[in-house]
C-alpha positions as CSV (number, residue, x, y, z in Angstrom):
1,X,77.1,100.4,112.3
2,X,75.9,100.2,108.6
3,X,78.3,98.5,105.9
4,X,79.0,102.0,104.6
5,X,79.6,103.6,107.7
6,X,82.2,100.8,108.4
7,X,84.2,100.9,105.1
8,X,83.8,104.7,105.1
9,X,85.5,104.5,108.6
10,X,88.4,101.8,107.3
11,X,89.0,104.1,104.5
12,X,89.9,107.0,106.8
13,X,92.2,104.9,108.9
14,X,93.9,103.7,105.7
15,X,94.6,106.9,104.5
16,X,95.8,108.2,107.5
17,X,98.1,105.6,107.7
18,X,99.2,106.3,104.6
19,X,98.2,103.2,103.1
20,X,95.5,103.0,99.8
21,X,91.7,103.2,100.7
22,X,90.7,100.5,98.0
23,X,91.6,98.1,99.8
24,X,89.0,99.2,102.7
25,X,86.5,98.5,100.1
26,X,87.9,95.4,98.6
27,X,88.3,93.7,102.1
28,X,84.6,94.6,102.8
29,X,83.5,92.8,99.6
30,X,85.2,89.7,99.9
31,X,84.0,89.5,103.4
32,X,80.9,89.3,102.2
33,X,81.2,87.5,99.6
34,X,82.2,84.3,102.1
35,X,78.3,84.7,103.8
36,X,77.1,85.0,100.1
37,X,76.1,88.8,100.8
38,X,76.5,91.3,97.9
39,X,77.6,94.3,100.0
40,X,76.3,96.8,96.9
41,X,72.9,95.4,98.0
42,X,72.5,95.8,101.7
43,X,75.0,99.1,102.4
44,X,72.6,101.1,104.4
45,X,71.6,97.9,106.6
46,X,73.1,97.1,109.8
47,X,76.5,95.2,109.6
48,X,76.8,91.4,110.5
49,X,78.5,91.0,113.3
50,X,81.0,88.5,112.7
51,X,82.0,90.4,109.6
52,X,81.9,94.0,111.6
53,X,84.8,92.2,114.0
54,X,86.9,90.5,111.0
55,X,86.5,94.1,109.0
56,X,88.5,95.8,111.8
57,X,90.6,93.1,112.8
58,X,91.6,93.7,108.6
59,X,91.8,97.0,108.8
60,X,94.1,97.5,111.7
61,X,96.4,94.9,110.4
62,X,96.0,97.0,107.2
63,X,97.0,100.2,109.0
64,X,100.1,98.5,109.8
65,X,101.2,97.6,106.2
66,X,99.9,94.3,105.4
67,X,99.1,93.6,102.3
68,X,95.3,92.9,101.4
69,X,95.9,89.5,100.3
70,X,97.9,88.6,103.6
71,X,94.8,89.7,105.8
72,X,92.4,87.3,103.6
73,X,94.7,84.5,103.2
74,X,94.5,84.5,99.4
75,X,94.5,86.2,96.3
76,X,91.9,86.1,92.6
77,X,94.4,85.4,89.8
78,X,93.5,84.8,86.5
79,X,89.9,83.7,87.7
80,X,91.0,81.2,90.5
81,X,91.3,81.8,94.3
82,X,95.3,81.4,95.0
83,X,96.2,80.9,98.9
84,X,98.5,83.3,100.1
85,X,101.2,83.8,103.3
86,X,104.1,85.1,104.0
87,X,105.7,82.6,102.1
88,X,105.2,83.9,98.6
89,X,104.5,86.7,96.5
90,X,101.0,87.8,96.0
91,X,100.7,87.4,92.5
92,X,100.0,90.4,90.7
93,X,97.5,91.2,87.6
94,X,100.2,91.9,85.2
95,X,100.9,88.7,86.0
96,X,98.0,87.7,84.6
97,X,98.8,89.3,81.9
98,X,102.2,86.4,81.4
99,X,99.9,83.7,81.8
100,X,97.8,85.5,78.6
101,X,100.9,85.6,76.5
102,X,101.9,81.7,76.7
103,X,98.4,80.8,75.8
104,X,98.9,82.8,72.6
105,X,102.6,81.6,72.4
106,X,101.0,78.0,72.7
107,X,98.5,78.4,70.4
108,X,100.7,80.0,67.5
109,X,103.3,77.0,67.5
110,X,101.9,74.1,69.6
111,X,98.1,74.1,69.1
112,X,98.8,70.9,66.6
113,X,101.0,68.9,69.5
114,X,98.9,66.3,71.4
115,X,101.2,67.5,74.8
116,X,103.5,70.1,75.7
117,X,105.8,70.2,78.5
118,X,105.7,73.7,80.3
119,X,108.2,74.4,83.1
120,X,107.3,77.6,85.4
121,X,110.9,78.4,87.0
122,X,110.1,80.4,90.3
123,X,106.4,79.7,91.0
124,X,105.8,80.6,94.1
125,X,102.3,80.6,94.8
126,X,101.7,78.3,91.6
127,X,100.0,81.2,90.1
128,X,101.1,80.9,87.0
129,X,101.6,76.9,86.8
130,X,98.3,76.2,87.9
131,X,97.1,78.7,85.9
132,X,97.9,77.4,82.6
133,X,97.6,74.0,83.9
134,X,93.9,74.5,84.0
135,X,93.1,76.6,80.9
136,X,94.9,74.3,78.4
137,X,94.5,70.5,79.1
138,X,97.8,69.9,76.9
139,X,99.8,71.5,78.7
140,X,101.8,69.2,81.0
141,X,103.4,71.7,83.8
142,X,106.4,71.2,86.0
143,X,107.2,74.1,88.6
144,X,110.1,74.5,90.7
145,X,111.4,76.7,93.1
146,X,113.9,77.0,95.7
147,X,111.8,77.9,98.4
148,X,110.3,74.7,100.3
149,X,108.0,76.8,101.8
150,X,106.8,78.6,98.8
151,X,106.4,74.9,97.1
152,X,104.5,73.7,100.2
153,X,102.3,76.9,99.1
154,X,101.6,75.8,95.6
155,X,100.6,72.3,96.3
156,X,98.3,73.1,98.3
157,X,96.6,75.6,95.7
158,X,97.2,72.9,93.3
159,X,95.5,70.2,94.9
160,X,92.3,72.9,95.9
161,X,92.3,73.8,92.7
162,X,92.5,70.7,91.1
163,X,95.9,71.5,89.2
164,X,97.7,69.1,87.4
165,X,101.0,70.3,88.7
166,X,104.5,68.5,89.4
167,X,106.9,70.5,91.8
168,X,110.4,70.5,92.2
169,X,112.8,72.1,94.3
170,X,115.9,73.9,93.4
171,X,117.2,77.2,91.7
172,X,116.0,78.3,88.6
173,X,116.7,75.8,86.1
174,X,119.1,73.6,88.1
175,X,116.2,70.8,89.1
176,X,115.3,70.3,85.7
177,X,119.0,70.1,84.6
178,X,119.5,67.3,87.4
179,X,116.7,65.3,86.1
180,X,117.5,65.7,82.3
181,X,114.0,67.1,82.0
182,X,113.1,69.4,78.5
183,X,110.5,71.6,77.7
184,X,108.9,73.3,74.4
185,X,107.6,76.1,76.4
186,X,109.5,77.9,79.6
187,X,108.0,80.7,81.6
188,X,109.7,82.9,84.3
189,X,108.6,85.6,86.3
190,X,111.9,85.8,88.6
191,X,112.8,88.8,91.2
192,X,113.6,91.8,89.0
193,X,113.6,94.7,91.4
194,X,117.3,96.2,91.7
195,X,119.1,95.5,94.8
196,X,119.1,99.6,96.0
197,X,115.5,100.2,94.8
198,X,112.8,102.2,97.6
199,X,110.3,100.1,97.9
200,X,106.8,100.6,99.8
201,X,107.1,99.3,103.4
202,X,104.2,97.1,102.9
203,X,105.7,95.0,100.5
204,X,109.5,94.9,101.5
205,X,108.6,94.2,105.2
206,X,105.6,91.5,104.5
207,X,106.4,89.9,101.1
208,X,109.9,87.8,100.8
209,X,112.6,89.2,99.4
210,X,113.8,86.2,98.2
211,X,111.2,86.3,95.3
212,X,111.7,90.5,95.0
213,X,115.3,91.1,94.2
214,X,117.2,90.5,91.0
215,X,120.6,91.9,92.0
216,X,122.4,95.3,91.3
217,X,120.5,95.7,87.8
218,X,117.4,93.7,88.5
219,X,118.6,91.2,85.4
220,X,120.5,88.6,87.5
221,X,118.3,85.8,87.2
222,X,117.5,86.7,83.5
223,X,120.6,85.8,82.7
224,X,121.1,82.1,84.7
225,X,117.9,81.2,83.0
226,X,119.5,82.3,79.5
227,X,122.8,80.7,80.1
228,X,121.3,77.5,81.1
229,X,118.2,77.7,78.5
230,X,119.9,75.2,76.0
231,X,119.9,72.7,78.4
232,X,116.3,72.8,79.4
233,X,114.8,73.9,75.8
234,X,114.1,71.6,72.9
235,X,115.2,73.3,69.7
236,X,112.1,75.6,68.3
237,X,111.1,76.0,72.2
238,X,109.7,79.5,73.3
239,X,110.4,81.2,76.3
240,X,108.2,84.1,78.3
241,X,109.4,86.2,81.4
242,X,107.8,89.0,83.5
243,X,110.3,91.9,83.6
244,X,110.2,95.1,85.6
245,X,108.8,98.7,83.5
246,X,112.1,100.3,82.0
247,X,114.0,96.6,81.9
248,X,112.6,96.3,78.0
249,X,115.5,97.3,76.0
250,X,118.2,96.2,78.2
251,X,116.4,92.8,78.9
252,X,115.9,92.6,75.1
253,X,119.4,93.3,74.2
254,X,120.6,90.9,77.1
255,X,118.3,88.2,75.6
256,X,119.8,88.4,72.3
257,X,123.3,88.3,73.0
258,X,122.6,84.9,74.6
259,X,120.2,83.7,71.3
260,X,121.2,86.4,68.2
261,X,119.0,83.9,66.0
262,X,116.1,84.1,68.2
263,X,112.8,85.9,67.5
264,X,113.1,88.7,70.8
265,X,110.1,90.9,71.4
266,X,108.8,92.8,74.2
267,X,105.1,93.1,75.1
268,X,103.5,95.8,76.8
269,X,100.7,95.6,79.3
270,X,97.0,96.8,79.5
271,X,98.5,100.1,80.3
272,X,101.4,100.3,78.0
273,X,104.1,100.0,79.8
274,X,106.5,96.9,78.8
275,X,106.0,94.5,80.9
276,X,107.2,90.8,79.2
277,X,109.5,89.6,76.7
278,X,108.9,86.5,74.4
279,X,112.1,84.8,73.1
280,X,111.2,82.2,70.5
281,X,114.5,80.3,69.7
């Protein structure tokens, strides 16, 4: 079979199990990419072998629900390759998106500063704290999460990537309270999907929920991170978080009955939907 005949044939599979057809594409290009074979170029020639069995090997376990980034093993974010299991969330591109805003956060009020502590609450994957780790030198980054397995995750992505990462365990801010640690900037993407929310088969069943749900309203972990801020942030500290769509106005309001002097704004994304919220205290 030719490359296009194969990814026309996993994009009829995928739709008819009711999953997206991009990813039959996407799956075929980074397959290729491994032998160093740009797939645009060769479409109409006779499919490797090896790639023709780990295509359909993919797509089956696609047809079943698994996300793309499952079936690879990893995930591009912000530029780097990001291993991925069952372990942690695949980090998303709005994601990316967070990692954007605290390099302009750090460059409106730390550019001058010779180092800056970061702490990443949540990371997962690392995404984020690796992320920033290697895009602005100054930035010294300490991640935590409460998931051993998820942290087991991230240092391995941060040694590949040759982060300059230090993990802790624990929830949300408590590690850092423990070890009277203080930061000038703190980012958060926590679980913000609402306890009673559908959700797509393919990511409730394969992703943890640990890192998905926020509670009844989605805002649960908001708020320890804002009762707890003072004792993590040095004064004139920022703060950035992910948040769900429609959390904006309530996440805003929540944000400023915590910090009434604090600068609150919500940001949208690249499609205009809000997306983050900047608290600069």
């Amino acid at each position: 079979m030719t490359y296009h005949a194969l990814v026309s044939e996993g994009k009829k599979r995928l739709i008819k199990a009711g999953q997206g057809e991009q990813a039959a594409q996407l799956l075929m290009v980074e397959l290729c990419s491994v032998k160093d074979i740009n797939l645009y170029m060769v479409m109409d020639e006779e499919c490797d072998e090896q790639i023709m069995t780990d295509y359909l090997e993919g797509i089956h376990k696609m047809e079943k629900g698994s996300p793309l980034g499952y079936v690879l093993g990893y995930e591009w974010f912000y530029g780097y390759r990001f291993k991925v299991n069952g372990d942690v969330l695949i980090p998303r591109p709005e994601t990316e998106e967070l990692v954007a805003l605290v390099l302009r956060l750090f460059d409106e009020h730390f550019s001058q500063e010779d180092h800056v502590n970061v702490f990443d609450v949540g990371t997962g994957s690392g995404a984020i704290a690796i992320s920033l780790s290697l895009e602005e030198p100054k930035m010294d980054v300490i991640a935590s999460d409460i998931s051993r397995e998820a942290l087991n995750v991230a240092y391995e992505n941060n040694k590949l990537l040759n982060g300059r990462v230090r993990f802790i365990e624990g929830n949300m801010l408590d590690p850092f309270i423990e070890r009277n640690l203080k930061c000038q900037i703190l980012v958060c993407n926590p679980p913000y999907i609402p306890n009673e929310e559908k959700m797509e088969h393919s990511v409730v069943d394969f992703e943890p929920n640990v890192a998905l749900f926020g509670g009844e309203d989605g805002l649960k972990f908001y708020r320890q991170v804002f009762e707890k801020a003072h004792l993590v942030c040095v004064d004139h500290a920022v703060m950035a978080f992910e948040m769900g769509y429609d959390q904006g106005e309530r996440l805003k309001n929540l944000a400023l009955s915590y910090f009434p002097n604090a600068k609150v704004q919500v940001h949208k994304d690249l499609s205009g939907k809000d997306r983050m919220l900047s608290v600069e205290l």
